[in-house]
N, C-alpha and C positions, 0 to 999 in steps of 0.2 A: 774856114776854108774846107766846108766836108767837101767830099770827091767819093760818087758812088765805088763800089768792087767793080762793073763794068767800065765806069770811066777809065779806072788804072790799068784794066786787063787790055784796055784798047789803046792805050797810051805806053804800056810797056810794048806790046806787039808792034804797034808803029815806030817804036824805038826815041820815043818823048823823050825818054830819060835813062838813056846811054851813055848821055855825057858826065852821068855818076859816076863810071866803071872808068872814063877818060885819067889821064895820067894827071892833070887840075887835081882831082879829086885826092887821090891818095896819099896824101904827106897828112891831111888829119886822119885817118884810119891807120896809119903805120901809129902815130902816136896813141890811139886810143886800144893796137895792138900790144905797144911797149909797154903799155899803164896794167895793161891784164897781166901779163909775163912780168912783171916786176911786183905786183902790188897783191889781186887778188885770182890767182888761176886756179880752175874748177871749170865748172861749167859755165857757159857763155848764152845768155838769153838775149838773141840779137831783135829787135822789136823796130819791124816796118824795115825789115832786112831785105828789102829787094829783090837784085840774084844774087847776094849774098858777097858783097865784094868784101866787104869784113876778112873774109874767110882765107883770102889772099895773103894776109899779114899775119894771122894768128898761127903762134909757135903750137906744133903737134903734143910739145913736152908739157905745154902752160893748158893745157885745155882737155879736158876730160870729155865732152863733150860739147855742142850746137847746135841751139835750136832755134830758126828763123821762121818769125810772125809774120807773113803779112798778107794783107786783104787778095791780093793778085796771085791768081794761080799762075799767070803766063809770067811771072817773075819768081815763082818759087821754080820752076821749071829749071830754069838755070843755074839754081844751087846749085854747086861740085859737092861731090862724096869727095870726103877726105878720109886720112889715116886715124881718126876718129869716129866715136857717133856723128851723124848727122841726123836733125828729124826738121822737118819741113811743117808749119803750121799755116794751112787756111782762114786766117780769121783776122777781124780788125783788132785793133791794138783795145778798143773800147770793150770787146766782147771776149776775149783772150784771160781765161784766168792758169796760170802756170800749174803742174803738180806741185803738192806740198815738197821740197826735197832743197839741198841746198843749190844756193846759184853762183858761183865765185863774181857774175858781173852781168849786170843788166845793160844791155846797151841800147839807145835812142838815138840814132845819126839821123838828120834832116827829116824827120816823120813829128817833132810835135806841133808843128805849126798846122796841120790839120786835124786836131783833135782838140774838141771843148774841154775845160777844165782838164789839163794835159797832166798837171802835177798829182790831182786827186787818182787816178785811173795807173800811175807809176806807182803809187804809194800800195794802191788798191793788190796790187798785182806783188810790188814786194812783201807787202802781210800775208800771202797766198801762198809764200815761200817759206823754207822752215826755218834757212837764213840768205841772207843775200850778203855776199862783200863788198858792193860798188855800185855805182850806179852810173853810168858814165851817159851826159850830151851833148849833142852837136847842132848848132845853131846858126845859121848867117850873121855873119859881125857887124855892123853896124854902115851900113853905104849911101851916103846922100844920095847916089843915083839910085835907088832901090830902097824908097820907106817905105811900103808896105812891107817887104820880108823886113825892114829892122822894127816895124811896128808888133810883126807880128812877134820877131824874137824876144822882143822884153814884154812881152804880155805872159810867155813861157816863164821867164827866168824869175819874172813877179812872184807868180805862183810859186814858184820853187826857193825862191827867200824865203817866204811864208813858211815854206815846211818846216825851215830850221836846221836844216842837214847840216853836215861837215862837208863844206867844200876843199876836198881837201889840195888839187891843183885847177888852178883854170889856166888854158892855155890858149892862145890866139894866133892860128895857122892862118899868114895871108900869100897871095900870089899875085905878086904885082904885075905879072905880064897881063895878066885878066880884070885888075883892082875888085879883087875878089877875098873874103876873109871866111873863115870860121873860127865862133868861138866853143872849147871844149870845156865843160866841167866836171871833175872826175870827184862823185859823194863819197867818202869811203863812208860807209854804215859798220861792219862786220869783219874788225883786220882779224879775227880766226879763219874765218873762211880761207883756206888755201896761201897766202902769203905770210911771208916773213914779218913778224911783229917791231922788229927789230928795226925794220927798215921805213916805220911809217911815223 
């Protein structure tokens, strides 16, 4: 499913995908906010971060900084400056290699279903890092009315068996008013990075 940098910049400006930022949306970003603030806080690499709705839920105290990837300049636009760093990256998730430095949590919300070999180019980017805590994604659960996204979902998650990681919560956020699901997987890699050992 590639999708040019023009496609998205005229798809965010038309307001394609507004219904991300919608009130649907935020009960899995509040969790994959609790998973950072509990587990591994540091810095936040948000990858295919949009206008950065992430950013809404993440505690000021859990986070050192945030840096949001994505191909769309007309959606980095709308990142908020918080009481934080903030830094904004133009680049696709394929071409995006991080500074060597630690990352308490990488995060992938609805962005890998356009990208080939998803889980190679995640990995690529965490050996880029000097450590990473987590790795956290977000995927479409599984809807008979909608097999292509559940086709595309488990072509993701395949890939991501294969790596061998520690899964260490998966969680399944649905909205029944919508019959709409996502499912989250949160890798811990790295329980030094910023969180409590004790509690993993």
């Amino acid at each position: 499913m590639k999708v040019s940098k023009q496609q998205w910049d005229e798809e965010y400006a038309s307001g394609r995908w507004d219904f991300l930022s919608s009130a649907d949306e935020q009960t899995r970003l509040a969790c994959i906010a609790a998973f950072i603030a509990s587990y591994t806080p540091g810095e936040v690499l948000d990858l295919g971060c949009g206008p950065g709705d992430l950013l809404t839920w993440l505690k000021p105290g859990s986070v050192s900084r945030y840096t949001g990837v994505d191909v769309s300049e007309v959606a980095l636009a709308k990142v908020a400056d918080q009481s934080f760093p903030v830094e904004r990256v133009a680049r696709s998730l394929t071409e995006y290699t991080p500074p060597a430095r630690d990352i308490g949590t990488i995060v992938a919300s609805e962005v890998l279903y356009f990208v080939d070999d998803p889980a190679s180019h995640i990995k690529r980017i965490v050996d880029a890092c000097t450590s990473v805590g987590s790795v956290v994604i977000s995927l479409v659960a599984p809807n008979e009315r909608k097999p292509n996204w559940e086709r595309a979902s488990n072509r993701v998650w395949t890939q991501f068996d294969d790596l061998g990681w520690d899964c260490h919560q998966s969680v399944r956020v649905e909205n029944y008013a919508r019959g709409a699901g996502w499912d989250l997987r949160f890798y811990l890699l790295d329980a030094k990075v910023g969180g409590d050992a004790d509690r993993i």
